[in-house]
C-alpha positions in Angstrom: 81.1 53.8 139.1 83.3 55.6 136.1 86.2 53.4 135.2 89.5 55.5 135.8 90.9 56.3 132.1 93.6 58.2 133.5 97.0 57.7 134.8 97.3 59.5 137.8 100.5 60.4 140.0 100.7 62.6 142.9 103.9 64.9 145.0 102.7 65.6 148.2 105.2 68.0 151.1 104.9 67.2 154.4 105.8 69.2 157.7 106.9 67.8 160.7 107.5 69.6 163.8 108.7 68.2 166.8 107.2 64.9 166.4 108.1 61.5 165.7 106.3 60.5 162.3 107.8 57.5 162.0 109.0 55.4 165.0 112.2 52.4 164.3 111.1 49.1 166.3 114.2 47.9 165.4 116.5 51.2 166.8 114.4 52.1 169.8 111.1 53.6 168.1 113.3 56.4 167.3 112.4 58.3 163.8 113.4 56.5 160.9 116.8 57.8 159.3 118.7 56.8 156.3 122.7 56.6 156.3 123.4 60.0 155.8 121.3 61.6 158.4 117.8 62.0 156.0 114.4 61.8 157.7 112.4 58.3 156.3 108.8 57.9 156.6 108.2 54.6 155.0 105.3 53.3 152.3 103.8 50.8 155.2 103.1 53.9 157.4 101.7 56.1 154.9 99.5 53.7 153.4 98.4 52.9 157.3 97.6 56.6 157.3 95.0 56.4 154.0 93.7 53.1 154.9 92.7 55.2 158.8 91.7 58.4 156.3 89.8 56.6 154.1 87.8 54.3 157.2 87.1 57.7 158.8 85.3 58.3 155.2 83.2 55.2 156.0 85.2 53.3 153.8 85.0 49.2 154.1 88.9 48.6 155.0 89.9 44.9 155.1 93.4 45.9 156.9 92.2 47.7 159.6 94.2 48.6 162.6 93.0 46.4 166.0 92.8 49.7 167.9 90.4 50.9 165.1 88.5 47.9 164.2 84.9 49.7 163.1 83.2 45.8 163.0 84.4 43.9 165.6 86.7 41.5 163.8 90.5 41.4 164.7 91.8 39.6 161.6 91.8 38.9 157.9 90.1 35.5 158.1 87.3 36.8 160.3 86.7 39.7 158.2 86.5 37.8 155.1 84.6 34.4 156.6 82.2 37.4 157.2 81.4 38.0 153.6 78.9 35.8 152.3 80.4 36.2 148.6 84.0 34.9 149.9 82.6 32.7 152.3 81.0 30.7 149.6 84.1 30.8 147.5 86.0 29.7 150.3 84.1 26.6 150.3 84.9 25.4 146.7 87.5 22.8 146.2 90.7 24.3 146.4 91.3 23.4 142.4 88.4 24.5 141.2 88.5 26.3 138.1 88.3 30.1 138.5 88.4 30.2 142.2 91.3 32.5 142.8 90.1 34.9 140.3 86.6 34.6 141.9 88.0 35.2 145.1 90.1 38.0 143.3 87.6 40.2 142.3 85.0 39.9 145.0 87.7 41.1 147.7 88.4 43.8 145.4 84.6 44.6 145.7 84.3 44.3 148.8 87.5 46.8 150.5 88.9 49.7 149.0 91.9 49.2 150.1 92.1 45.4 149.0 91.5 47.1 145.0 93.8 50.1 146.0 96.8 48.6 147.1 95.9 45.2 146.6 96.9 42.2 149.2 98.0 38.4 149.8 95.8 36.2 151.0 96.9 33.4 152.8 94.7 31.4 154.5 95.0 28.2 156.0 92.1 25.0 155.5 89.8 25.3 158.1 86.8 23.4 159.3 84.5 23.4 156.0 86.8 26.0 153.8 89.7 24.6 151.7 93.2 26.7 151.9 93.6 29.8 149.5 96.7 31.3 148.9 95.8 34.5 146.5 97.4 37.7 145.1 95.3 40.8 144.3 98.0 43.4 142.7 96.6 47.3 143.5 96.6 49.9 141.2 97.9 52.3 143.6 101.8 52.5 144.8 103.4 54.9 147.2 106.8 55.4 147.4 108.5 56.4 151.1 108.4 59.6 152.2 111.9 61.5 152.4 113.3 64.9 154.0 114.5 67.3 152.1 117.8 67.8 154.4 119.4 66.0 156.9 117.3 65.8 160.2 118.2 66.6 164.0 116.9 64.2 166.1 116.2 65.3 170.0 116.0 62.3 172.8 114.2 63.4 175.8 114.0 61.5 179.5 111.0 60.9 181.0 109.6 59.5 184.1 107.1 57.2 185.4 105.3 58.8 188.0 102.7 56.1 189.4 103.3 52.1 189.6 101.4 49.5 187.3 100.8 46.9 190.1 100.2 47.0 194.2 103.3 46.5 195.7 105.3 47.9 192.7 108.7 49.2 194.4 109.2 51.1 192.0 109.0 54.5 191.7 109.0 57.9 190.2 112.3 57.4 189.3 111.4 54.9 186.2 113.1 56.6 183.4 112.1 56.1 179.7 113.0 58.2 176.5 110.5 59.8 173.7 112.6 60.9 170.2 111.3 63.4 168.0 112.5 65.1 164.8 112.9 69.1 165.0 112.3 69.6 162.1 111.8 68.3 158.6 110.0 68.9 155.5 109.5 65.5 153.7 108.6 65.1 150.2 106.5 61.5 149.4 104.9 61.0 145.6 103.2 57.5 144.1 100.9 56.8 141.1 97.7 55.1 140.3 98.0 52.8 137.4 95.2 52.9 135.1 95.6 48.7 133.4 95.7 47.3 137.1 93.1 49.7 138.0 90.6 47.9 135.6 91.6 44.4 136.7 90.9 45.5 140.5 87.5 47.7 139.2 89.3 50.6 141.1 87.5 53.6 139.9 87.3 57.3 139.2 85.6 57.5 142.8 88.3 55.6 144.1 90.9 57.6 143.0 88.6 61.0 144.3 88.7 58.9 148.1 92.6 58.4 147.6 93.3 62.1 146.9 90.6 63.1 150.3 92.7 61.2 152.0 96.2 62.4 151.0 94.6 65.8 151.1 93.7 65.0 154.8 96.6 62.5 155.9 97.4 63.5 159.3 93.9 64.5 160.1 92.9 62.6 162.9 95.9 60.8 163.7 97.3 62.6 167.3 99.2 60.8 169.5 102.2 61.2 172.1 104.7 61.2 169.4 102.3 62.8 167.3 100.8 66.3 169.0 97.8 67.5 167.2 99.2 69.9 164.2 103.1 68.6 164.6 102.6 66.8 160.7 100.5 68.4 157.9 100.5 68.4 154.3 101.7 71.8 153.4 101.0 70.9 149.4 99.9 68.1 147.4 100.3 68.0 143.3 97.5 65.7 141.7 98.3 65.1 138.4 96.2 63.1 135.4 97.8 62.3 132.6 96.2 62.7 128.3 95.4 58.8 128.7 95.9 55.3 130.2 100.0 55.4 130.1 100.9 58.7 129.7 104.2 60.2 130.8 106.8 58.2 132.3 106.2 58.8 136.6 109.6 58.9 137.2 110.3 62.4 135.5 106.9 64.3 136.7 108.2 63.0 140.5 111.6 64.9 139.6 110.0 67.6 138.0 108.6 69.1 141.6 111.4 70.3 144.3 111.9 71.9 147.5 114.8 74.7 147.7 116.5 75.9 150.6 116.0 80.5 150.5 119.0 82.4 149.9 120.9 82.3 153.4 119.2 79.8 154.8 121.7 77.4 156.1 119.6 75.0 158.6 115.9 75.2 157.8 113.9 75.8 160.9 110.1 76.8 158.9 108.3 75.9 155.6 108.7 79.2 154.6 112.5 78.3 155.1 112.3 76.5 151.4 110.8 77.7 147.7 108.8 74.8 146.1 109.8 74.7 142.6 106.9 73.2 139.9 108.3 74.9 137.4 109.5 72.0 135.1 106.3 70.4 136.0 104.2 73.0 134.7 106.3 72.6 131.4 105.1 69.0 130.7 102.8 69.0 128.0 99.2 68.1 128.3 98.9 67.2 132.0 95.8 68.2 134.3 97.8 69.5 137.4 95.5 70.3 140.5 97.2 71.8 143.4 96.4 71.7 147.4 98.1 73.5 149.8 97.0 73.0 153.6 94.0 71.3 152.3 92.2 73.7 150.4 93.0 74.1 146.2 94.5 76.5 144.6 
C-alpha cells in the first residue's frame, strides 16, 4: 500500500432533523448540549460512526460494537487472542525486548481502526500469556461535532402499550420520554497526521476508507432516535496539504463557515445558512476536494 505523504484535514456539515444524534447517559439520554444552548456531538460517537462505516466496507475493526460483532467475539482480548501474530507475542515474557513495539505494529496491521485512531491495550496475565499494557497513538483525530446556533430541544411522552412479564400489572399507562433536536446544522472537522501515520503504516488507502466513510457517515445507522434521513452530511471539505506538515490545521478549520441568510432569524433548513469556503480557497497550494450529499463537486 502507498505510504500517505500528505497531511490531510477535513470540515464536514451535518444536518439533523428531528432526531437525537447524540444521547447524554448522564442527563437522561437527552441530546448533548453545551452551556449556552449549542448542539454537541462528541469525538467518541463520531468515531463509533466510521469504525460502523468502515466494518460495512468489510473492514477488520478491533472495536466493534457487541450489537455488530461480524466474528463472534465480544471483547478486545478475544479478538486479539484470535490472531495468531499477537497470540504468539502475547506469550513472550512480559520484559522481553521489543515486545510492545512488536505487539504495536502487528495490531496496527491487523484493524484499521487500531492504525487509524490508535488504542490502549490493557490486558491482564492470563493462563499462558504474560500482562501487556500498550499504547498504539493513531494518525487520525476528530474533533466534536458542534451546531452552528443554539438548538431547541423537544421532550415527547410515550407509552408502553404491552407488559414485559405474565402477571405484569402494569399497563398502558407506563410513560417514558424520547428527546430530539429540531433542528441543527453541526459543523465537525479532524486531521490525519502524516509522521504518526508512518509509525502506525496507515496508508494512502487508508485515508481513501476514512473519507468513504465520512462521505457516508450516517448511512446505515437508523434507529428510534435516529429515523432514516433525520442526519446527513450536507458537505464534506477534504483537504491535502504540499507535504508531510503543511499548514497549520487550526486556521484551514476556521477558514470554512456556516452563515445565517439575510432575515433569517431561527434557522429552520440548510438552505437557511450560506457556507462560506472563501478564505479556504485563498490558502495557497492546497488540494481541496468537495462532497455535498455524497457525490463531488
Amino acid at each position: 500500500m502507498a505510504a500517505l505523504e500528505h497531511k490531510i484535514d477535513f470540515i464536514g456539515f451535518v444536518l439533523v432533523t428531528r432526531a437525537n444524534p447524540n444521547g447524554d447517559p448522564l442527563n437522561g439520554n437527552q441530546p448533548r448540549t453545551d452551556y449556552d444552548g449549542y448542539g454537541e456531538i462528541s469525538d467518541v460517537c463520531l468515531k463509533r460512526k466510521i469504525r460502523n462505516r468502515l466494518q460495512d466496507m468489510g473492514e477488520a475493526i478491533l472495536v466493534q460494537s457487541n450489537d455488530r460483532s461480524d466474528d463472534g467475539f465480544t471483547s478486545i482480548r478475544e479478538r486479539v487472542e484470535a490472531n495468531p501474530s499477537l497470540e504468539k507475542i502475547l506469550k513472550m515474557k512480559e520484559k522481553e525486548k521489543g515486545r510492545r513495539q512488536k505487539f504495536a505494529d502487528e495490531a496496527s496491521k491487523a484493524w484499521i481502526d487500531v492504525r487509524s485512531f490508535g488504542q490502549v491495550f490493557a490486558l491482564k496475565k492470563a493462563t499462558g500469556i504474560d500482562s501487556v499494557s500498550v499504547g498504539v497513538r493513531g494518525p487520525v483525530s476528530v474533533h466534536p461535532a458542534v451546531s452552528m446556533d443554539p438548538v431547541t430541544i423537544t421532550d415527547q411522552q410515550i407509552t408502553k402499550s404491552t407488559n414485559g412479564e405474565p402477571g405484569d400489572k402494569k399497563g398502558s399507562d407506563t410513560m417514558g420520554m424520547k428527546h430530539r433536536v429540531d433542528f441543527g446544522l453541526y459543523k465537525f472537522q479532524g486531521s490525519i497526521n502524516v509522521q504518526l501515520a508512518e509509525k502506525t503504516g496507515f496508508s494512502e488507502e487508508d485515508a481513501e476508507k476514512i473519507k468513504q466513510a465520512l462521505v457516508t457517515l450516517f448511512e446505515n445507522d437508523a434507529s428510534s432516535a435516529r429515523p432514516e434521513g433525520s442526519l446527513s452530511v450536507e458537505r464534506l471539505y477534504w483537504i491535502k496539504h504540499p507535504g508531510k506538515t503543511g499548514i497549520a490545521s487550526a486556521k484551514i478549520h476556521r477558514s470554512v463557515t456556516a452563515v445565517k441568510r439575510d432575515g433569517v432569524d431561527r434557522p429552520r433548513a440548510y438552505t437557511d445558512y450560506t457556507i462560506d469556503d472563501s478564505a479556504l480557497k485563498a490558502l495557497p497550494n492546497l488540494n481541496i476536494e468537495i462532497y455535498e450529499e455524497g457525490e463531488r463537486r
